[in-house]
C-alpha positions as MATLAB code, in Angstrom:
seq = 'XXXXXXXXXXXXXXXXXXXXXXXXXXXXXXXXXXXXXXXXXXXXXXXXXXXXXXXXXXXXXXXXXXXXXXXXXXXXXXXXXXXXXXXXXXXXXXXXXXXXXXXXXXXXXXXXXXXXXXXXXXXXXXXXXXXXXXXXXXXXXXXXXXXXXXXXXXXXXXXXXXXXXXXXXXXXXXXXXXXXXXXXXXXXXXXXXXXXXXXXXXXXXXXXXXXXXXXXXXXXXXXXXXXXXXXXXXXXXXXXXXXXXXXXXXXXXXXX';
ca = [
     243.474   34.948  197.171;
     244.962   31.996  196.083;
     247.652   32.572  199.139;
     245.756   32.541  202.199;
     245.795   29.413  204.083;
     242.015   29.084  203.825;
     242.420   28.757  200.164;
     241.330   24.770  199.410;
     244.708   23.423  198.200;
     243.614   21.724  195.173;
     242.707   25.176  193.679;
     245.771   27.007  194.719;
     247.837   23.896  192.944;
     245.696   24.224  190.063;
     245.663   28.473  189.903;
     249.395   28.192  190.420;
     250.226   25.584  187.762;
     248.237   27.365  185.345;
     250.321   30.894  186.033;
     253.576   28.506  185.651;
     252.596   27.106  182.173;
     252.073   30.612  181.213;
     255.150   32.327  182.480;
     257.224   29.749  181.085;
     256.078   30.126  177.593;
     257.545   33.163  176.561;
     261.257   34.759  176.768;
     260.619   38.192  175.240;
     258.927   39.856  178.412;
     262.165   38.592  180.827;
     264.837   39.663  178.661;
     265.333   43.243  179.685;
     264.957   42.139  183.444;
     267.135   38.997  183.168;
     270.276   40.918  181.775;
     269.496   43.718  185.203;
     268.942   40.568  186.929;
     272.643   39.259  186.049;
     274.479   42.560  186.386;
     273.173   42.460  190.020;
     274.289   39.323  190.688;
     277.246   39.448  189.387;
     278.211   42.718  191.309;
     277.667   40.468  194.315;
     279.537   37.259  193.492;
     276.233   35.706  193.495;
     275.552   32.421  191.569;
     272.058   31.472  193.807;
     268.443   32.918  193.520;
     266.619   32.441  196.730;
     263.026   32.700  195.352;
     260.509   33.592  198.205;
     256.807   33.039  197.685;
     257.837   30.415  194.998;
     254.071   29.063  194.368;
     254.976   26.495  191.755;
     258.305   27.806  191.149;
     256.897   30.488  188.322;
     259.111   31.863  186.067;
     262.280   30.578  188.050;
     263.458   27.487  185.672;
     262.769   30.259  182.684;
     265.017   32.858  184.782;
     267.676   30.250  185.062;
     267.660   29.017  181.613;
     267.993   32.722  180.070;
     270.712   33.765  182.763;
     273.156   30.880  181.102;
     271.623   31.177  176.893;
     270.906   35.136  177.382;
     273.888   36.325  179.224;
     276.421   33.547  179.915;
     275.642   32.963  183.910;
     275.069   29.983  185.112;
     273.245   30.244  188.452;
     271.321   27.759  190.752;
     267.364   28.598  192.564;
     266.162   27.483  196.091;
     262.778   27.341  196.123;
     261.004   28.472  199.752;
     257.590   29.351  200.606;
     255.161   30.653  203.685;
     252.897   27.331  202.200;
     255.623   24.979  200.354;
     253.921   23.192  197.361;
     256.255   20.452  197.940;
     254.787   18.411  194.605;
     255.158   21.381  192.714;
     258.922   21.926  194.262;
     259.850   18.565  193.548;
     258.646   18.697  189.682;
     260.651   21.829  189.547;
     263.635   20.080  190.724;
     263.173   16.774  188.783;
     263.348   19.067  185.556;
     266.321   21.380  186.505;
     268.319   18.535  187.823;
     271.499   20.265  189.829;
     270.423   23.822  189.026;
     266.960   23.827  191.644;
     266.549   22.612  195.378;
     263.662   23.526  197.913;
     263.223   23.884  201.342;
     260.235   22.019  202.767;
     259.443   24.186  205.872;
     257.415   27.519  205.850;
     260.263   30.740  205.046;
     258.270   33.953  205.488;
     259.891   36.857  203.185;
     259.734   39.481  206.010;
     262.070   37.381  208.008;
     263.810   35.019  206.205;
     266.342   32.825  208.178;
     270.210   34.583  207.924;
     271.394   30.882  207.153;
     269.434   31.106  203.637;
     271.964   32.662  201.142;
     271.524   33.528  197.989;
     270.437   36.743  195.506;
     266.650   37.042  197.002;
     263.893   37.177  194.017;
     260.280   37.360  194.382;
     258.064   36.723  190.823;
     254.601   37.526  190.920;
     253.971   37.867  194.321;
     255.003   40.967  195.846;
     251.440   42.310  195.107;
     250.068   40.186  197.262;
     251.753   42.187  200.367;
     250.037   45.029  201.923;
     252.576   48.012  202.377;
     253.788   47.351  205.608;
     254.387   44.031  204.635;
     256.167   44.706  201.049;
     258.407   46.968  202.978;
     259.115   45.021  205.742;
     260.157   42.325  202.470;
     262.907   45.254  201.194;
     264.097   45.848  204.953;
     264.920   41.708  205.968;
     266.959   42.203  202.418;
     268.733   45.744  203.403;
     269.411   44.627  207.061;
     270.996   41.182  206.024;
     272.880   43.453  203.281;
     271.237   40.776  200.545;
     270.685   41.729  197.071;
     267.068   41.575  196.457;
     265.000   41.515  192.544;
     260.964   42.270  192.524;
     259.958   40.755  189.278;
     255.438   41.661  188.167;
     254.131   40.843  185.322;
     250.943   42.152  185.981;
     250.157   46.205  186.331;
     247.411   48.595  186.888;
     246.636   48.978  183.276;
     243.825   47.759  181.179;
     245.407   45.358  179.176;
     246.700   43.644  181.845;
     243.716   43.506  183.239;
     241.981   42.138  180.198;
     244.720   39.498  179.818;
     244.021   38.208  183.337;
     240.260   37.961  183.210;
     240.690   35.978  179.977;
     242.064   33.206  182.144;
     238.419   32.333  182.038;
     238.965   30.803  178.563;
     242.539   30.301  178.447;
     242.694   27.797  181.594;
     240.597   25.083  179.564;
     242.620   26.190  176.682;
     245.791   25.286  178.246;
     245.363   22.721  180.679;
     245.666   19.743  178.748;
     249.137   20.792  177.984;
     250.056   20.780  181.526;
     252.422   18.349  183.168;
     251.729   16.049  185.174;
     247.868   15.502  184.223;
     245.801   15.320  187.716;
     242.294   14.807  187.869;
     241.527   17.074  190.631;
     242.566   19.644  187.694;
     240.455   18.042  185.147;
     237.817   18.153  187.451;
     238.263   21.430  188.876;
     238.690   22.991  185.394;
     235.672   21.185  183.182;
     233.118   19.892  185.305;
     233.305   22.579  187.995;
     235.434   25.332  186.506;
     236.494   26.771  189.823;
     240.002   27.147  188.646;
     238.962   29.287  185.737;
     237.439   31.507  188.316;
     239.759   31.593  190.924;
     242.827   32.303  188.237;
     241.027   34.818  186.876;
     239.199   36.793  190.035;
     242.712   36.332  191.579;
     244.366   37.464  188.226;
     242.083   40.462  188.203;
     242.782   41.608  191.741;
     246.179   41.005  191.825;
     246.547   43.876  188.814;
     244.648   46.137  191.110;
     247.261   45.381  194.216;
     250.381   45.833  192.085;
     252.492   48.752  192.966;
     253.496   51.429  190.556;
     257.039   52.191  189.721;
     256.423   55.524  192.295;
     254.973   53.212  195.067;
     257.911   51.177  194.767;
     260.046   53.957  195.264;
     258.595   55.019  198.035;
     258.749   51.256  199.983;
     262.320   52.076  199.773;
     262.567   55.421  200.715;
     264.914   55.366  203.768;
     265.906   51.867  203.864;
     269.162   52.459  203.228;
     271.903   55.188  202.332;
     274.597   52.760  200.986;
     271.662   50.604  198.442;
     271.548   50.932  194.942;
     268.041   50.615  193.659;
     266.471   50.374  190.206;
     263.271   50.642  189.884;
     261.259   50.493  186.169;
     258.521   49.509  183.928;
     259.927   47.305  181.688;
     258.320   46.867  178.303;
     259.595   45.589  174.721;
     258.204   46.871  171.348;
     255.236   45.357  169.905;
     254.042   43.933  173.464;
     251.241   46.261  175.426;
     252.052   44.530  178.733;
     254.962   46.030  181.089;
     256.764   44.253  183.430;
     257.656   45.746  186.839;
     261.034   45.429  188.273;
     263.099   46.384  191.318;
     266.059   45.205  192.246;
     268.042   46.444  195.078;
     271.785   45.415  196.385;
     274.210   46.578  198.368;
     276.573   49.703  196.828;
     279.477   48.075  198.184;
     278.925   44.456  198.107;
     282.571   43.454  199.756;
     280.771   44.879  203.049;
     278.059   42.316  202.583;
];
């Protein structure tokens, strides 16, 4: 919801900052994907994520931060859009000084611009893409021979679900640790808690739009003969909540 350009910007700043503050709280759900996430890269030379749909940059600054302490890779992130939050870009940035940039003009993921380098990743937000779309997403990677990492960590499944609805309570809970206080927040969460609403109707629907690991298959079914995919539910022990990854690059990245 949250991504349509009807959507009042104040709420998708708020919904979005909220979702960053959460991602970034926690490394054991990334771990799994962030060592995949590496191996890819480095069997492409890469040392850039170009993040599409970035939002408020998501998990991105977490990514980067566990590539170098996790697994020894230091890599850079440029941030792009279809609706560039440029406040939200340039908080990123000011935080991750030398290791995130942005662009400040619209980059649609189905067609992204061959001058934009970099190890594609999209966090969160492939869901939002009806089929045609999300495979039109793999096909700009496969026919500019670019490696390419889906990274959900929401799913079809009830917990999920019940995680995301409780962003009801959890946005008051959390939002006065969130950086930098705005009032349109404040407002927006306590005296008319549309943000509560809007994370969690969005967080909600978004489960229900998330493609299985067999859906995802089958958006890259006939892309390409020469791609090596991987495609999985990630999960860790103790934690009911999967994370679902693809990531897709070139078998013979010296062709690139």
């Amino acid at each position: 919801m949250e991504d349509q350009p009807w959507f009042p910007k104040a709420l998708r700043r708020g919904v979005t900052d909220f979702l960053a503050y959460v991602w970034s709280l926690s490394d054991d759900r990334y771990s799994e994907f962030v060592k995949r996430l590496k191996g890819a890269m480095a069997a492409m030379g890469e040392t850039q994520l170009l993040d599409m749909a970035s939002g408020s940059a998501g998990p991105v600054p977490k990514l980067l931060e566990m590539l170098e302490t996790q697994e020894g890779y230091k890599a850079t992130a440029l941030l792009t859009d279809l609706y560039p939050e440029i406040s939200a870009f340039e908080k990123a940035k000011a935080a991750n000084p030398g290791r995130i940039d942005y662009v400040t003009t619209p980059v649609d993921a189905t067609a992204v611009p061959a001058t934009f380098k970099g190890f594609r990743i999209m966090c969160n937000s492939f869901h939002h893409l009806p089929p045609d779309m999300a495979r039109k997403v793999l096909a700009d990677a496969v026919a500019q021979r670019r490696g390419i990492a889906i990274m959900e960590l929401v799913e079809r499944r009830g917990p999920a679900i019940a995680m995301t609805a409780a962003a009801l309570i959890n946005v008051p809970l959390t939002t006065p640790f969130i950086r930098p206080v705005r009032a349109d927040r404040l407002a927006l969460t306590y005296l008319v808690p549309l943000i509560p609403i809007a994370a969690a109707f969005d967080g909600v629907v978004s489960c229900l739009r998330t493609y299985s690991v067999e859906e995802m298959r089958e958006l890259t079914h006939g892309l390409s003969d020469d791609y090596i995919w991987e495609i999985e539910r990630l999960t860790n022990p103790g934690n009911p909540f999967g994370l679902m990854m693809l990531i897709g690059r070139p078998a013979n990245p010296s062709q690139a």
